[in-house]
MOPAC internal coordinates of N, CA, C and O (Angstrom, degrees):
PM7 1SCF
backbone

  N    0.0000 0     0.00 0     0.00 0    0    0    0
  C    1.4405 1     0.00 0     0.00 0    1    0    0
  C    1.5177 1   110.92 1     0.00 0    2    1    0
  O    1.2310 1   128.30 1   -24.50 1    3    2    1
  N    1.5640 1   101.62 1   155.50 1    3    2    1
  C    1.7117 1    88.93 1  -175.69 1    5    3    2
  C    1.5476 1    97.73 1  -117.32 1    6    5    3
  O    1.2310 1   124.92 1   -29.80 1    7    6    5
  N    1.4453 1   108.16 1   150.20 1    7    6    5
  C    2.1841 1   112.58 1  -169.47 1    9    7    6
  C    1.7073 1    99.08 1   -86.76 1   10    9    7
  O    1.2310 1   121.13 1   -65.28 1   11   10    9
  N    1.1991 1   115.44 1   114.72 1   11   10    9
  C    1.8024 1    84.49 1   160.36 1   13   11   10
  C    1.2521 1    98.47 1   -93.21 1   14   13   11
  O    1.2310 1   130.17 1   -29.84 1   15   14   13
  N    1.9308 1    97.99 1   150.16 1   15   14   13
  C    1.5643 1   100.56 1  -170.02 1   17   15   14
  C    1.5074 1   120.69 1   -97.06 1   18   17   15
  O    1.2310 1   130.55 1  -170.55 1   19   18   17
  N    1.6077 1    97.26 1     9.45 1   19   18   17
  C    1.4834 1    87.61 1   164.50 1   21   19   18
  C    1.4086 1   139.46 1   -95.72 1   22   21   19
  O    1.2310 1   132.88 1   151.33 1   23   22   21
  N    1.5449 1    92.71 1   -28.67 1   23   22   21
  C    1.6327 1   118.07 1   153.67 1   25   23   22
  C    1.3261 1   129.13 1   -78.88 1   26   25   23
  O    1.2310 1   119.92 1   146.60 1   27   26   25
  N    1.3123 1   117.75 1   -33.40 1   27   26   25
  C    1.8342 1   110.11 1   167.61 1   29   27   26
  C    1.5685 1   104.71 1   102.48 1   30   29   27
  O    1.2310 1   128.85 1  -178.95 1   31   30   29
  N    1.7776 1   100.56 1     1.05 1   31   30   29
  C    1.8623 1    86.82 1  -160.75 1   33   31   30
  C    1.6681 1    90.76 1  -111.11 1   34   33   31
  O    1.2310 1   124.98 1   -21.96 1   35   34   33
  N    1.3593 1   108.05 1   158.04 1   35   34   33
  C    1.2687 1   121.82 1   176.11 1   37   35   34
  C    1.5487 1   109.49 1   -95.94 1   38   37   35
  O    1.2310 1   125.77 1   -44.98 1   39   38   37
  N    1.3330 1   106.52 1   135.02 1   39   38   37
  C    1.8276 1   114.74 1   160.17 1   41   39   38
  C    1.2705 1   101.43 1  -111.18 1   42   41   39
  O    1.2310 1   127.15 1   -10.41 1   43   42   41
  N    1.6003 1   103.84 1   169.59 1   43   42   41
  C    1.7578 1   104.39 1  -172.38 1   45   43   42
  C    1.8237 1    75.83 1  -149.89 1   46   45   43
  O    1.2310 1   139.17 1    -5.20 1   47   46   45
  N    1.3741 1    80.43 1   174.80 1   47   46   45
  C    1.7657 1    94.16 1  -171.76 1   49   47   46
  C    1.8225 1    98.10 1  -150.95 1   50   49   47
  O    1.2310 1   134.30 1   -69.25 1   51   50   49
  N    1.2616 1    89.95 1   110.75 1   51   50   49
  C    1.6907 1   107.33 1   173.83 1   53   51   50
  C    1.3591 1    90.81 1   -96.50 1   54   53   51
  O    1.2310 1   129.29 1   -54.26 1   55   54   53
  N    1.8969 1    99.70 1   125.74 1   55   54   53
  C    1.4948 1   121.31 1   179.09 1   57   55   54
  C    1.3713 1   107.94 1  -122.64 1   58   57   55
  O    1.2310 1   114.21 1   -49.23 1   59   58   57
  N    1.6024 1   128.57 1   130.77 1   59   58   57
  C    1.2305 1   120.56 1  -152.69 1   61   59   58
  C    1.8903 1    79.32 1  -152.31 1   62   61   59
  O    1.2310 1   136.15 1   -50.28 1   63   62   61
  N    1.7883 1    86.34 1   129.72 1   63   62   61
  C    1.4745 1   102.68 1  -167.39 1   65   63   62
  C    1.8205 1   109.17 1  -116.27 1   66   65   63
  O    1.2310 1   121.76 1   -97.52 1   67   66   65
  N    1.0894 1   114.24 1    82.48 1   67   66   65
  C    1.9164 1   137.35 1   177.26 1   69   67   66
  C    1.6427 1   114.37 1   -51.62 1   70   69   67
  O    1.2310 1   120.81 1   -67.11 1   71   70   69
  N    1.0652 1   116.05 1   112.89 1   71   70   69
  C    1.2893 1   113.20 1  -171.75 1   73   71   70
  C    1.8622 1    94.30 1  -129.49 1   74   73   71
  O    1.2310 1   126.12 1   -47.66 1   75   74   73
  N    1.4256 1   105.83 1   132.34 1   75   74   73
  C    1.7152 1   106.74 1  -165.63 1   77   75   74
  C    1.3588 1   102.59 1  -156.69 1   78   77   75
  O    1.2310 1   111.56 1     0.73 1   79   78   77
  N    1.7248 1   133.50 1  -179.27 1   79   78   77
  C    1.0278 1   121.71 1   165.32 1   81   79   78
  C    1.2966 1    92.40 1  -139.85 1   82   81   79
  O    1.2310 1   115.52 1   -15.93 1   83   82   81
  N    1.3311 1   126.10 1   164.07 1   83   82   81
  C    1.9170 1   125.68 1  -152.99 1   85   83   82
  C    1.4344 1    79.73 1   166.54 1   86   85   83
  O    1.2310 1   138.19 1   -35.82 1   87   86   85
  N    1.6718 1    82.35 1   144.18 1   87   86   85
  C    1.3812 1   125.25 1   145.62 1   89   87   86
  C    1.8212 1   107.93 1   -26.26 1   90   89   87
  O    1.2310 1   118.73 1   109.84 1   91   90   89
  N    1.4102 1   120.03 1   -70.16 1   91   90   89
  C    1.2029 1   141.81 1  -156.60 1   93   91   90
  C    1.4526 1   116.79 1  -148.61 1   94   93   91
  O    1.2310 1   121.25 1   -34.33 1   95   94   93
  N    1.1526 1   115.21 1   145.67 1   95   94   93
  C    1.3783 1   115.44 1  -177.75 1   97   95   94
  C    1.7079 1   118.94 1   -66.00 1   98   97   95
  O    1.2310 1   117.80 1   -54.70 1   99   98   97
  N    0.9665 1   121.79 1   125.30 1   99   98   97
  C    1.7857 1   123.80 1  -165.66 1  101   99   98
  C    1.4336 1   112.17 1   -69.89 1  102  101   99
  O    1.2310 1   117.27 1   174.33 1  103  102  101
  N    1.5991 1   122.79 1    -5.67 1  103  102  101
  C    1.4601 1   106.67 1   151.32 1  105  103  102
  C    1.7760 1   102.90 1    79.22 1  106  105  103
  O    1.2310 1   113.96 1  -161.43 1  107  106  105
  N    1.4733 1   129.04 1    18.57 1  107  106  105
  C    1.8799 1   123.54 1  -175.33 1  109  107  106
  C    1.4969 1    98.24 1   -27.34 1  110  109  107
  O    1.2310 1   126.83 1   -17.43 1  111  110  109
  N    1.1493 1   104.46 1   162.57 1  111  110  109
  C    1.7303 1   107.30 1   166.54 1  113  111  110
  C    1.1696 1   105.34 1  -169.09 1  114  113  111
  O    1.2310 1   114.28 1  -164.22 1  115  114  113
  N    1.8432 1   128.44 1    15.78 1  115  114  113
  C    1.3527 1   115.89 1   172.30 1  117  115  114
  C    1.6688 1    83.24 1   176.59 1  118  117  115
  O    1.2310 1   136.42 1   -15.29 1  119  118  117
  N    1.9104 1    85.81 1   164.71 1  119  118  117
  C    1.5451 1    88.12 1   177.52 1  121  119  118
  C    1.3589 1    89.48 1  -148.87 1  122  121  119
  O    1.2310 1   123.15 1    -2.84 1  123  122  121
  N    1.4344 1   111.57 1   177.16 1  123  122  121
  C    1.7485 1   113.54 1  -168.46 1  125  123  122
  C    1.4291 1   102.55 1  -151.77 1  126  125  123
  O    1.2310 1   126.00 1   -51.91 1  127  126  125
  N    1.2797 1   106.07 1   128.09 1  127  126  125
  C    1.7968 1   104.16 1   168.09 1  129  127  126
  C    1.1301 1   104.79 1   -58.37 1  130  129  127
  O    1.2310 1   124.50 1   -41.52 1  131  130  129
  N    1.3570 1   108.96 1   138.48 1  131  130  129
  C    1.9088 1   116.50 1   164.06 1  133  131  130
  C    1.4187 1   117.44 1   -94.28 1  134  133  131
  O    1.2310 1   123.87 1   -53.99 1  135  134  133
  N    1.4520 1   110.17 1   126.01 1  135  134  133
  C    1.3088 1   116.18 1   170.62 1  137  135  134
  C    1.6628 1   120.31 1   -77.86 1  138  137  135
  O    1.2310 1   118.72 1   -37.62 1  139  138  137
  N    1.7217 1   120.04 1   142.38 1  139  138  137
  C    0.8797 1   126.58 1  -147.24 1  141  139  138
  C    1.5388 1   111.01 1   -55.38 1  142  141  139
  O    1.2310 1   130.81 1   144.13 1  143  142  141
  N    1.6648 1    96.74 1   -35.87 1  143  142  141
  C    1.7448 1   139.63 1  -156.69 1  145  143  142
  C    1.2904 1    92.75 1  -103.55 1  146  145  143
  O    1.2310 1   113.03 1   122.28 1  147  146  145
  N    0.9270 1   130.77 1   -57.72 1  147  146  145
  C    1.7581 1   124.79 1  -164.76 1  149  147  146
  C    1.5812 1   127.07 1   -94.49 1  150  149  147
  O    1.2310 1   128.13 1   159.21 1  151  150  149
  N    1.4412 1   101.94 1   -20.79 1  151  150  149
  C    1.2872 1   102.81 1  -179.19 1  153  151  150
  C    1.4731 1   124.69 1   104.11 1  154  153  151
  O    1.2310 1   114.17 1    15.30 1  155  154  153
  N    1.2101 1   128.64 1  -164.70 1  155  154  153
  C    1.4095 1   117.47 1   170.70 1  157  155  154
  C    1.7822 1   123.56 1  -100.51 1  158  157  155
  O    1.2310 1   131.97 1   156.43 1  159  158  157
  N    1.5350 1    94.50 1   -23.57 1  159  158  157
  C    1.6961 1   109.37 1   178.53 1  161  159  158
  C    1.3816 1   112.36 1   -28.94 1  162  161  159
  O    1.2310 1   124.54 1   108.37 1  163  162  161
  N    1.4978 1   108.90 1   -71.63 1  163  162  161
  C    1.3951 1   111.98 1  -147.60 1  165  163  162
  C    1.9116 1    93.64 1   -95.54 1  166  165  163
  O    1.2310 1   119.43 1  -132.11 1  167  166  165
  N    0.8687 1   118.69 1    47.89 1  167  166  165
  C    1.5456 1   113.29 1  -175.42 1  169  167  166
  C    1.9606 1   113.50 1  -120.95 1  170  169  167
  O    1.2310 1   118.06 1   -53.42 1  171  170  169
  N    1.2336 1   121.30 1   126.58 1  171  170  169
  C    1.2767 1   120.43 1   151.22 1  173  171  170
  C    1.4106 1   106.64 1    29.46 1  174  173  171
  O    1.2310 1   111.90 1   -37.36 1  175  174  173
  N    1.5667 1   132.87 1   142.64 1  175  174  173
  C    1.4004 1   129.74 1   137.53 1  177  175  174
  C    1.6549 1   111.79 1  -126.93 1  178  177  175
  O    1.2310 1   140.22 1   -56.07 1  179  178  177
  N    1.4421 1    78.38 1   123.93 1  179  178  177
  C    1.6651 1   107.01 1   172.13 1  181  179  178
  C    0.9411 1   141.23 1   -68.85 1  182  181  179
  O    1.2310 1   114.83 1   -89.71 1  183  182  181
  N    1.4434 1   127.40 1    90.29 1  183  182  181
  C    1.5470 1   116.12 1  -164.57 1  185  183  182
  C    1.6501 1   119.19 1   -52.09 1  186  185  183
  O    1.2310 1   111.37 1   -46.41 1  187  186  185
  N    1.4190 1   133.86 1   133.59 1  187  186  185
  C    1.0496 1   134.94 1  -137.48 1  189  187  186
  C    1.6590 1    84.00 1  -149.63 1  190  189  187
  O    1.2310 1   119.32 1   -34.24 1  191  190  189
  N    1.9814 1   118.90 1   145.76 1  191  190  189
  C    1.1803 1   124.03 1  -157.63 1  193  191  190
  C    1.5961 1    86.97 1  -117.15 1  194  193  191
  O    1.2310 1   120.04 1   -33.14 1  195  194  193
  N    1.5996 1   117.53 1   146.86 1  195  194  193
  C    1.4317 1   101.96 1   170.85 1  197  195  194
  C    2.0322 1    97.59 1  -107.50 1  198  197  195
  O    1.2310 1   130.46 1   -49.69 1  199  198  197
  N    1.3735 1    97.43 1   130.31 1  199  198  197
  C    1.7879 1    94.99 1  -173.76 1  201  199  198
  C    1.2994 1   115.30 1   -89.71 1  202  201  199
  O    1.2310 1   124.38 1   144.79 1  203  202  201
  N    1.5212 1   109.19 1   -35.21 1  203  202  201
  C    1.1886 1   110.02 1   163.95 1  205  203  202
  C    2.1306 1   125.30 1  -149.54 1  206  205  203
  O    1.2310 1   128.55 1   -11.71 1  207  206  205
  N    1.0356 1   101.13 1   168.29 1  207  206  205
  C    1.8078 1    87.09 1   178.82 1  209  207  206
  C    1.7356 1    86.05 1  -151.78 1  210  209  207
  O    1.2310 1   132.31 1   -22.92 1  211  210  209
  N    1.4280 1    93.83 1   157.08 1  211  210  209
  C    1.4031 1   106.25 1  -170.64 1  213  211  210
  C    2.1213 1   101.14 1  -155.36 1  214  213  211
  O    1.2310 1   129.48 1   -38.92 1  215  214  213
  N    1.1805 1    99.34 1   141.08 1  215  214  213
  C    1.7017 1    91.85 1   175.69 1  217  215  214
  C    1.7731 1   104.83 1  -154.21 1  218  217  215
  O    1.2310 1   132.90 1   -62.07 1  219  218  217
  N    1.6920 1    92.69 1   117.93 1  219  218  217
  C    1.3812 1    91.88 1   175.70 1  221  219  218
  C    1.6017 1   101.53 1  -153.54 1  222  221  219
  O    1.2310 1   130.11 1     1.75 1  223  222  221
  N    1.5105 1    98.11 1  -178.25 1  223  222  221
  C    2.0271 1   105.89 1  -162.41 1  225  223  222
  C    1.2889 1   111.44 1    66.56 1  226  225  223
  O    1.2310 1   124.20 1  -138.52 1  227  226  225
  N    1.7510 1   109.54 1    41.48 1  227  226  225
  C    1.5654 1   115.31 1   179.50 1  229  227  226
  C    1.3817 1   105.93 1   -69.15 1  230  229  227
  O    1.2310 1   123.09 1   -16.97 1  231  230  229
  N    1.4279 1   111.69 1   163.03 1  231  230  229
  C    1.5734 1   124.25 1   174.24 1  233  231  230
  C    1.2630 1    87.61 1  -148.90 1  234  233  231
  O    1.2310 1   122.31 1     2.99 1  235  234  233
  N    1.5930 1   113.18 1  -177.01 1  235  234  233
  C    1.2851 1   114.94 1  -156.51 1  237  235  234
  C    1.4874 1   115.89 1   -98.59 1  238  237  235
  O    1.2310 1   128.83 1   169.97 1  239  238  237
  N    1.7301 1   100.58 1   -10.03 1  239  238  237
  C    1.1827 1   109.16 1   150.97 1  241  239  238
  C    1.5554 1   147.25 1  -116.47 1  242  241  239
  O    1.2310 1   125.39 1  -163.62 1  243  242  241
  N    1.9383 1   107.26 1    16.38 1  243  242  241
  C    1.2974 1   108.54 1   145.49 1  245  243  242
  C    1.6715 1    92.03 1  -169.06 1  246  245  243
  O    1.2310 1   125.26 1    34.75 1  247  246  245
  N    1.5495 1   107.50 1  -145.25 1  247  246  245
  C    1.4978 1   114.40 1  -166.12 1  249  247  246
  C    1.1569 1   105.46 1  -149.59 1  250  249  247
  O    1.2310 1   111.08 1    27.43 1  251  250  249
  N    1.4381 1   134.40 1  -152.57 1  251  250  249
  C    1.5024 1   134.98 1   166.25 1  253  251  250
  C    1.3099 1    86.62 1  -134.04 1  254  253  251
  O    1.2310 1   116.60 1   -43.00 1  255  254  253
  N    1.3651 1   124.06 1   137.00 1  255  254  253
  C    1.4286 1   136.20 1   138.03 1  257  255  254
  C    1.2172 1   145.88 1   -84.34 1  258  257  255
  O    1.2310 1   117.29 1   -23.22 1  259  258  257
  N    1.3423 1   122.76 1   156.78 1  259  258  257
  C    1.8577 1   116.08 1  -172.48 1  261  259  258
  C    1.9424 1    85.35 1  -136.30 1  262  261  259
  O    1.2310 1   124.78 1   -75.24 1  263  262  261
  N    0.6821 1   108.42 1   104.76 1  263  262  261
  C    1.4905 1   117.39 1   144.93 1  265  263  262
  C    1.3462 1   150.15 1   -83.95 1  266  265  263
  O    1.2310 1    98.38 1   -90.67 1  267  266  265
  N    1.2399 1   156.33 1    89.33 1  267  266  265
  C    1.5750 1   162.98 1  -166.96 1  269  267  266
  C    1.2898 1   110.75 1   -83.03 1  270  269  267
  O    1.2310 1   107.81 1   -83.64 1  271  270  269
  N    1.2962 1   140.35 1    96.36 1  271  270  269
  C    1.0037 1   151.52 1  -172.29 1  273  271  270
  C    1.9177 1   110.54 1  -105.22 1  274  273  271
  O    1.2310 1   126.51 1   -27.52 1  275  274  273
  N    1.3979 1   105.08 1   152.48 1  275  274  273
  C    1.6010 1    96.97 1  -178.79 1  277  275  274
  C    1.6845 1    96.03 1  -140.88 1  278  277  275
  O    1.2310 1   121.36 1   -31.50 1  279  278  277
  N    1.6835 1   115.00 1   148.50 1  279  278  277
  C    1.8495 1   105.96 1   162.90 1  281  279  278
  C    1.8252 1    77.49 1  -141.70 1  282  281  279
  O    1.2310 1   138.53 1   -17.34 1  283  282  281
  N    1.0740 1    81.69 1   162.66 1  283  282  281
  C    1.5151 1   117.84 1   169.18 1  285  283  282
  C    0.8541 1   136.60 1  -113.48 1  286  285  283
  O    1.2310 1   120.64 1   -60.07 1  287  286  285
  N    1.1281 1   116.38 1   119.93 1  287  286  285
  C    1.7721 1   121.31 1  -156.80 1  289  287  286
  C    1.7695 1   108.21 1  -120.72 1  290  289  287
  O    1.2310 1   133.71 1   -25.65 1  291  290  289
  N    1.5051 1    91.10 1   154.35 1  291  290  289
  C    1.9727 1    75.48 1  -177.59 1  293  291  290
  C    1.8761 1    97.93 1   -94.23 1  294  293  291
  O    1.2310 1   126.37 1    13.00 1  295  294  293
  N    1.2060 1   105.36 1  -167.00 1  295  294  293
  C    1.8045 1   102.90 1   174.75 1  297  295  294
  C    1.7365 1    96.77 1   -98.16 1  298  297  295
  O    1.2310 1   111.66 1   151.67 1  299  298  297
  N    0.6758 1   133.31 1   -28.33 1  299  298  297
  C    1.3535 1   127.87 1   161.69 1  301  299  298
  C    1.1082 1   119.95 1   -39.30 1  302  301  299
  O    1.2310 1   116.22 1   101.49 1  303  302  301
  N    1.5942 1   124.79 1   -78.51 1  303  302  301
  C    1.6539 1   122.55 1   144.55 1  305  303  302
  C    1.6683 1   112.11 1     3.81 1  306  305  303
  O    1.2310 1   137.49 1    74.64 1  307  306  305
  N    1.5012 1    83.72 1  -105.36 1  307  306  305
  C    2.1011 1    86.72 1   177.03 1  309  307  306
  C    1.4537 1   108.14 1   -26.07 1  310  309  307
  O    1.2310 1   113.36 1   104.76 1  311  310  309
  N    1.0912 1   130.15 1   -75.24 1  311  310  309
  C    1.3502 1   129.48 1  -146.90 1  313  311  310
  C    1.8760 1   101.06 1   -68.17 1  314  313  311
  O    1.2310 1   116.91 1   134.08 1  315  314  313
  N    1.2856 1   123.48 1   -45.92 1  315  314  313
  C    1.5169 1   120.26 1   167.22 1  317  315  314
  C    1.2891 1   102.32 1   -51.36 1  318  317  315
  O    1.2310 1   106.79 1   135.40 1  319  318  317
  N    1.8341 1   142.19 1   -44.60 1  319  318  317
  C    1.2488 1   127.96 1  -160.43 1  321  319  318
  C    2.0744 1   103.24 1  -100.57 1  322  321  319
  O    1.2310 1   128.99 1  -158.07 1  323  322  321
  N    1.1964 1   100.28 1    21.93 1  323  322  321
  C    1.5777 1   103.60 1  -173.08 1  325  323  322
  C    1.5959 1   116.97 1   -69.72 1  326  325  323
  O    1.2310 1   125.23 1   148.52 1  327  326  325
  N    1.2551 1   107.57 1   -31.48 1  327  326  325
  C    1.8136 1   106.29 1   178.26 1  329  327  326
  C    1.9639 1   115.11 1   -92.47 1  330  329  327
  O    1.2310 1   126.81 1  -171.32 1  331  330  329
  N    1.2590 1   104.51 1     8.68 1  331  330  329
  C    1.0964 1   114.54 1   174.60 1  333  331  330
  C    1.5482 1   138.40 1  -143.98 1  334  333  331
  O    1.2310 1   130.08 1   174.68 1  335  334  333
  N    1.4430 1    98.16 1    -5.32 1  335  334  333
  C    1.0438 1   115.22 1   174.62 1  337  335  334
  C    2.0027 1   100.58 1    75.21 1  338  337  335
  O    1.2310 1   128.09 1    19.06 1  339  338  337
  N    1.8313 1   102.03 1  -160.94 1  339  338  337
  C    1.3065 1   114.77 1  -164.74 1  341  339  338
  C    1.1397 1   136.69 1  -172.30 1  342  341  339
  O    1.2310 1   102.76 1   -52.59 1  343  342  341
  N    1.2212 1   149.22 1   127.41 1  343  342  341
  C    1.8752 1   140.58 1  -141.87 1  345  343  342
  C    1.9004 1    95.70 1  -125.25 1  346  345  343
  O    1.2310 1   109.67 1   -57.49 1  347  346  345
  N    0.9768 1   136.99 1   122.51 1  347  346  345
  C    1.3696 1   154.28 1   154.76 1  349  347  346
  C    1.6938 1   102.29 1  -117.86 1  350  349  347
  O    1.2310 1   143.00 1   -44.25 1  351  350  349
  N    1.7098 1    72.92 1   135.75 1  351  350  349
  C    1.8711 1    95.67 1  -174.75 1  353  351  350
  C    1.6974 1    94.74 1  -114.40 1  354  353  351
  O    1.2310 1   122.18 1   -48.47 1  355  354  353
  N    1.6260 1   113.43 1   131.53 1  355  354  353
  C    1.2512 1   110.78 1   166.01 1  357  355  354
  C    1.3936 1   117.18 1   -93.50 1  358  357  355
  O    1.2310 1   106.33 1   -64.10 1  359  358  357
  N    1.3968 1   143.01 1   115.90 1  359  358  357
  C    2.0990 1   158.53 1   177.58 1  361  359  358
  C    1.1889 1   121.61 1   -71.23 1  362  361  359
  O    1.2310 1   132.12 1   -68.69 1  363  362  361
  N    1.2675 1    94.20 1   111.31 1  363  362  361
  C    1.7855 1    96.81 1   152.34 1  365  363  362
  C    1.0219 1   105.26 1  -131.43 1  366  365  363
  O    1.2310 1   132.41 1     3.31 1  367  366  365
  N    1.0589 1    93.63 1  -176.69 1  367  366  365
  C    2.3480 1   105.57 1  -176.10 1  369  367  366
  C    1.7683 1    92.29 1   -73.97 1  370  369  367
  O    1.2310 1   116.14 1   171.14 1  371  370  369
  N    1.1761 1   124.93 1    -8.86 1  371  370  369
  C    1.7921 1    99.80 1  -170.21 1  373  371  370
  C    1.5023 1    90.09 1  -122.53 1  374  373  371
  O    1.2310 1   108.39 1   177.06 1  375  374  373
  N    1.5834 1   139.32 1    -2.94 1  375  374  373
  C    1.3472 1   112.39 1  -158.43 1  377  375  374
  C    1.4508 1    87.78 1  -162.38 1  378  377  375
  O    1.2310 1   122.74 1    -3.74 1  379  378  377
  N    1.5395 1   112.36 1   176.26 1  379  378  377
  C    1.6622 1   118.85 1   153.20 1  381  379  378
  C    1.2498 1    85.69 1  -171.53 1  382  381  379
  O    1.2310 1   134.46 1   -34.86 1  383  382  381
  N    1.8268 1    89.64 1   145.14 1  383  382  381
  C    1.5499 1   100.66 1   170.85 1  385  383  382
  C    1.8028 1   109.13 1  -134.52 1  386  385  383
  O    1.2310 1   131.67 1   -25.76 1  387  386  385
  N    1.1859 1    95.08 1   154.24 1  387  386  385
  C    1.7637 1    99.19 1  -151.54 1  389  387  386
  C    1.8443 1    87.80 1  -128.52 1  390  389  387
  O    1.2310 1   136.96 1   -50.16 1  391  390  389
  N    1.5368 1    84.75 1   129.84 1  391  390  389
  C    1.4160 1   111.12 1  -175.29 1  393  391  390
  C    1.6725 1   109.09 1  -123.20 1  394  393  391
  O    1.2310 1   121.47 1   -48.91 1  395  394  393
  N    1.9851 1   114.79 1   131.09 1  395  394  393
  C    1.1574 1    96.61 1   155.64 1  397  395  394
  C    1.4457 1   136.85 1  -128.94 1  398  397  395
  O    1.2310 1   118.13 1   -39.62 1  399  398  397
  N    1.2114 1   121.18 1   140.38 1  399  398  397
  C    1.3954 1   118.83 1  -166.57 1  401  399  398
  C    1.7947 1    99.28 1   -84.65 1  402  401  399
  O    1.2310 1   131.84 1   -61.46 1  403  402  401
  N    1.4755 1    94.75 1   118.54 1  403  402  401
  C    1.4286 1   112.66 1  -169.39 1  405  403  402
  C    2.1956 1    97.93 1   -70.28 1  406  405  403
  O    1.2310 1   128.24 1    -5.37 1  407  406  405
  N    1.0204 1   101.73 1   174.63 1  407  406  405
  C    1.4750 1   120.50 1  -176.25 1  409  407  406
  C    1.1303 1   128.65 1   -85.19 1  410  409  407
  O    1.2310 1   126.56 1   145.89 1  411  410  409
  N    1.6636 1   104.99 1   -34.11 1  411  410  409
  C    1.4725 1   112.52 1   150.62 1  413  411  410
  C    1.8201 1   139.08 1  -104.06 1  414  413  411
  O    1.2310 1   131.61 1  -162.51 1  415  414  413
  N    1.3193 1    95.20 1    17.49 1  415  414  413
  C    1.4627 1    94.84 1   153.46 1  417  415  414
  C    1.4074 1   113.05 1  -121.17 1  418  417  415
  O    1.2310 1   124.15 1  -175.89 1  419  418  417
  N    1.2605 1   109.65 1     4.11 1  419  418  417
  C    2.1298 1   112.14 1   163.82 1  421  419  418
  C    1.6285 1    86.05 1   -65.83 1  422  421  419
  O    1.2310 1   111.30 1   118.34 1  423  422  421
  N    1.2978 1   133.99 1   -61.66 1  423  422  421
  C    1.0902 1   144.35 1  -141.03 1  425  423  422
  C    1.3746 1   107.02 1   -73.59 1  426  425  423
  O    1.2310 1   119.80 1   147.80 1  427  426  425
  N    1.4840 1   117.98 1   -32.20 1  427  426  425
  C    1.3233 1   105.16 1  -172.90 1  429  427  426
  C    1.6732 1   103.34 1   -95.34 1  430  429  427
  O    1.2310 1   131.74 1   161.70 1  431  430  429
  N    1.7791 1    94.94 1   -18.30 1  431  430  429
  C    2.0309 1    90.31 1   178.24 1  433  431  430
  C    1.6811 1   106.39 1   -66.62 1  434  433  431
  O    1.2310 1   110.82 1   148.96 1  435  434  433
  N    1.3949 1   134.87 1   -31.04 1  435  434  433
  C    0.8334 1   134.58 1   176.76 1  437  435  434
  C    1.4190 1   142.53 1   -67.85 1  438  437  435
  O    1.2310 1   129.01 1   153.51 1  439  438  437
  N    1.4752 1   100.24 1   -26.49 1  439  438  437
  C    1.8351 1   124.05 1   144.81 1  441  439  438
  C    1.5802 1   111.45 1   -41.08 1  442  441  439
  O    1.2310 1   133.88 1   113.69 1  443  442  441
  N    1.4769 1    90.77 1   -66.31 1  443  442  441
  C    1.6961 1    85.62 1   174.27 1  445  443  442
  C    1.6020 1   139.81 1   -87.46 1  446  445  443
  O    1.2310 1   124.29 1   169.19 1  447  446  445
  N    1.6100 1   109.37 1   -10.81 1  447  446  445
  C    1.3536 1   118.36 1  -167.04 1  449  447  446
  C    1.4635 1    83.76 1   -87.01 1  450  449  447
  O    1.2310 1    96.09 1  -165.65 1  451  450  449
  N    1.2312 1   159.72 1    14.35 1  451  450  449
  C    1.3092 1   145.14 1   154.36 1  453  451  450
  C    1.2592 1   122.45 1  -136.19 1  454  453  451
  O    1.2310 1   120.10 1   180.00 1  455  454  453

């Protein structure tokens, strides 16, 4: 996590690295906390950073991709979702992929991320 030192508060940045083969690169452009009960549909969208994209082992009808994806989370977040962990789905118009950060490795990143 990084401190700003004028505010005192920590952000953290969950980076999630997509490796696929497609037609075309799927373009993420947001991600959404998933609710336990509801799902990811109707939830928040998160502006989400792309860090890196890469495409190779093309053919003429697709490639393999590597994607670097980043969200930002506050420590508040973590620490409210710490006894249970948490599912974020990363969006595009052709795909989403849904990740969950289990309860006991929030717990042990948080020992050390502060």
């Amino acid at each position: 996590g990084l401190k700003n030192k004028n505010t005192g508060l920590i952000q953290h940045q969950l980076n999630l690295k997509l490796k696929y083969t497609w037609s075309q690169r799927k373009n993420y452009s947001y991600a959404s906390i998933c609710d336990k009960w509801q799902g990811c549909k109707n939830a928040e969208k998160l502006d989400i950073a792309l860090i890196s994209s890469s495409a190779s082992s093309c053919t003429t009808d697709n490639c393999d991709y590597t994607e670097i994806l980043e969200l930002n989370l506050s420590d508040d977040f973590l620490r409210n979702n710490m006894e249970e962990g948490f599912s974020v789905s990363f969006n595009s118009k052709k795909s989403t992929n849904e990740i969950t950060i289990a309860s006991d490795y929030l717990k042990g990143y948080l020992k050390v991320a502060n």
